[in-house]
LOKE-570210 format. One line per field, with one value per residue (C-alpha): x, y, z; residue in three letters; residue number from 1. Coordinates in Angstrom, 1 decimal. Layout:
N
px	[X:...] .
py	[Y:...] .
pz	[Z:...] .
type	[ALA:...] .
seq	[NUM:...] .
//
This chain:
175
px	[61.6:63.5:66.6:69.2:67.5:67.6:71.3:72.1:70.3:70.8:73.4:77.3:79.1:83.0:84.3:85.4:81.9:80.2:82.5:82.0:77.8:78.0:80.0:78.0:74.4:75.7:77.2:74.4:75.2:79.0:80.0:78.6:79.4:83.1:83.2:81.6:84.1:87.1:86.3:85.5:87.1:86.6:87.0:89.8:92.8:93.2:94.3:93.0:95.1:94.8:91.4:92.0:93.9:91.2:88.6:90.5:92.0:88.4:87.8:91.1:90.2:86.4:88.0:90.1:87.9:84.4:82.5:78.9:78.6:78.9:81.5:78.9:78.1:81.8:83.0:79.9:81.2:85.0:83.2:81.2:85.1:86.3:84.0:84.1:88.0:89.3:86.5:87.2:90.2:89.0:90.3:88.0:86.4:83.8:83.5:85.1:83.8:86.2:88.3:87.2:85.5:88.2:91.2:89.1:88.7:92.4:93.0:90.8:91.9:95.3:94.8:93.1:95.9:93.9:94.7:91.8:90.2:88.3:86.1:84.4:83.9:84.4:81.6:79.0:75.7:74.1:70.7:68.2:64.2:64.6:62.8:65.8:63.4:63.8:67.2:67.3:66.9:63.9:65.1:64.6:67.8:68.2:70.5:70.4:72.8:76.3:75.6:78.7:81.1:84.6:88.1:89.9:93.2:91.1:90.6:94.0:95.3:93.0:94.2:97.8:97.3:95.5:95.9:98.0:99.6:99.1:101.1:97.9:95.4:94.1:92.3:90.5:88.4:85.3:84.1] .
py	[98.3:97.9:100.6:97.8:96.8:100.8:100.8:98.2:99.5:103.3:104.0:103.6:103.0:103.3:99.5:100.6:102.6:99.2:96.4:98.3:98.6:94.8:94.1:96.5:94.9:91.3:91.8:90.3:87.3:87.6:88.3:85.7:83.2:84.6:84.6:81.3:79.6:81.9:80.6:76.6:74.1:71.7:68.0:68.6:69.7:73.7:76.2:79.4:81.1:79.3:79.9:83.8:83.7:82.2:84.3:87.1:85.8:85.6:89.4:90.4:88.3:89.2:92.7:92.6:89.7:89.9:87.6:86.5:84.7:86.0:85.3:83.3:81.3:80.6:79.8:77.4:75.6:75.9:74.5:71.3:70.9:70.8:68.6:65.9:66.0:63.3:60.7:62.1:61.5:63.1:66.1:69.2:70.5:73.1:76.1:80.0:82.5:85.4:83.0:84.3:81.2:79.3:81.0:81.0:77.4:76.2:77.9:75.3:72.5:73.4:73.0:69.7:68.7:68.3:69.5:71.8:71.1:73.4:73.1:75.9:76.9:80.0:81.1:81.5:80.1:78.2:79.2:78.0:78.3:77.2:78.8:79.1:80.7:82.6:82.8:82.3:85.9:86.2:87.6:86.0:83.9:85.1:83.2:84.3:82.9:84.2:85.3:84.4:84.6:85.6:84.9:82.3:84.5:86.7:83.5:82.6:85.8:86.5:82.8:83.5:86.1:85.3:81.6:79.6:76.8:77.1:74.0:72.6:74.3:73.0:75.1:73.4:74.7:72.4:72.4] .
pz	[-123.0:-119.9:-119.2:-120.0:-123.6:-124.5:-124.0:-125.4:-128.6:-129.0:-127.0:-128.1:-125.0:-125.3:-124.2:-121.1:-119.9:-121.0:-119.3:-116.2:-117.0:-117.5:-114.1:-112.3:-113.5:-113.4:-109.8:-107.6:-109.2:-110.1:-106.3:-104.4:-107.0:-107.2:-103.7:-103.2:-105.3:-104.1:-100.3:-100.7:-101.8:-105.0:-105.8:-107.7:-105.4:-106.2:-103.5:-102.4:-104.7:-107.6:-107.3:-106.3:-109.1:-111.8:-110.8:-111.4:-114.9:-115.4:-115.6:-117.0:-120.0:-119.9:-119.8:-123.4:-124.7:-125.6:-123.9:-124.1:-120.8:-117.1:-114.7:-112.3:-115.4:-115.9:-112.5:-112.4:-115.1:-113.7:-110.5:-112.4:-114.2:-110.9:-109.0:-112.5:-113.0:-110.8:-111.8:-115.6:-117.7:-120.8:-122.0:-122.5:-126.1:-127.3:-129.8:-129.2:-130.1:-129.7:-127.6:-124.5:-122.9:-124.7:-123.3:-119.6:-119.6:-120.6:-117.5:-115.9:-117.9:-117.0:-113.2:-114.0:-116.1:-119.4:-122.8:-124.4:-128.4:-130.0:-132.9:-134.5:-138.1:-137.6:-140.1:-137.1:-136.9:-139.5:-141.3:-138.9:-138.0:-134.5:-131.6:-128.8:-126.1:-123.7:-121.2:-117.6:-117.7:-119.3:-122.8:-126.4:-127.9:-131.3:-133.5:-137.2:-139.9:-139.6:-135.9:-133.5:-136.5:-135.3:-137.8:-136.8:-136.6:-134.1:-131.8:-132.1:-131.5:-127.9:-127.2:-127.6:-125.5:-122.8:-122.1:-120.1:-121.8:-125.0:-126.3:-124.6:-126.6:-129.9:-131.7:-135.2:-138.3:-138.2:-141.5] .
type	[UNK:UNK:UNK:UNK:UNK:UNK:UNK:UNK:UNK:UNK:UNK:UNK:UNK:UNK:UNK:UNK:UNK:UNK:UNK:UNK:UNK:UNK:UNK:UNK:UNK:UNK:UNK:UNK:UNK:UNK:UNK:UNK:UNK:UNK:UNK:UNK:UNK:UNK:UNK:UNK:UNK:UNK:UNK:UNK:UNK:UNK:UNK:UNK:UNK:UNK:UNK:UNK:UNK:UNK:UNK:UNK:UNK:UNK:UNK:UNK:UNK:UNK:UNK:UNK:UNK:UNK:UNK:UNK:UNK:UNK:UNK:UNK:UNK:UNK:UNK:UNK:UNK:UNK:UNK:UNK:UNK:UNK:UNK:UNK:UNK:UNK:UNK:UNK:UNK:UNK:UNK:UNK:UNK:UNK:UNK:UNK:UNK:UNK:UNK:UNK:UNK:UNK:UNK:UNK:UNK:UNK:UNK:UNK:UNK:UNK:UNK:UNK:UNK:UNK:UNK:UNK:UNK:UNK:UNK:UNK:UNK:UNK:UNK:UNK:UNK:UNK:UNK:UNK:UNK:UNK:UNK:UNK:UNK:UNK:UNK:UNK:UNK:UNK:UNK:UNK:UNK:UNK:UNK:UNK:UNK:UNK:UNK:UNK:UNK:UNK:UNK:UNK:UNK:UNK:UNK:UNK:UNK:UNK:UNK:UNK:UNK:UNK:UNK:UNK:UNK:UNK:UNK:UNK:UNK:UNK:UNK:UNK:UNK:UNK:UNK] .
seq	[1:2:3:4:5:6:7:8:9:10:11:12:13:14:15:16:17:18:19:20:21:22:23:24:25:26:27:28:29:30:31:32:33:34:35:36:37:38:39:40:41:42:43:44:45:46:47:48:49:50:51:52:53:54:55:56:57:58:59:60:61:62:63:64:65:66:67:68:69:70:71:72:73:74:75:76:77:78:79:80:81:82:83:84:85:86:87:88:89:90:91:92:93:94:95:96:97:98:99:100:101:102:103:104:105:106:107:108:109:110:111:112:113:114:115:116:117:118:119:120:121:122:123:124:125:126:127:128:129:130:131:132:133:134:135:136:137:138:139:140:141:142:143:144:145:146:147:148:149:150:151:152:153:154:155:156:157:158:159:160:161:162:163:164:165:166:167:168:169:170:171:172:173:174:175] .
//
């Protein structure tokens, strides 16, 4: 078992100790991609400090909000929103989790002058026999039933707080 998997199993790290573990372990990746994005331009017309300012909107949410992705894997999605949203007129949608990702990307939406919907159900994942292999890390994706499930007032809340625009933001139950 690799150092990382043994604490994340048996050790308790206050929040703090283990947001700075996960910035610290992701920053060979984080940095450049931060930097990358921080430093060129996009498609879409944004401005050094808008993007200055995303990227670090980025980690002050990642901060207070659990979230299950990286910030390289978010600004390459900010990028591909980017890059898309002057040949694109529809608005963005996915699910929320805590509200982390969802809070991140009506930031982007905003700058690309889109609203944001978001579906979940809010009861996590479904039963389910599916292998999910392996990430482009190398680990197992587990899913079991009722994984991922996070109140709908708890996604609102971390929304409320966080976003930008909120009269842009529409957050609905799914099932």
């Amino acid at each position: 078992m690799s150092l990382r998997s043994t604490i994340k199993k048996h050790v308790a790290l206050p929040w703090p100790l283990l947001y700075i573990y996960r910035k610290v372990y992701y920053a060979p990746k984080d940095i450049p991609a931060a930097l990358g994005f921080i430093f060129s331009g996009t498609k879409s017309p944004t401005t050094f400090g808008q993007r200055l300012a995303l990227v670090g909107k980025f980690y002050k949410i990642s901060y207070y909000v659990d979230c299950p992705h990286t910030e390289h894997e978010m600004i390459s999605i900010t990028r591909q929103i980017l890059d898309l949203a002057q040949r694109c007129r529809r608005d963005c949608r996915g699910g929320s989790f805590h509200g982390g990702s969802t809070t991140k990307l009506s930031l982007v939406a905003a700058l690309c002058d889109r609203q944001l919907e978001v579906f979940d159900s809010f009861a996590g994942m479904p039963e389910n026999a599916e292998s999910h292999g392996k990430s482009i890390y190398g680990r197992e994706h587990h899913f079991p039933k009722g994984s991922h499930a996070v109140p709908f007032e708890e996604v609102k809340g971390n929304v409320a707080r966080y976003a930008m625009h909120r009269d842009r933001i529409f957050i609905k139950d799914s099932q």
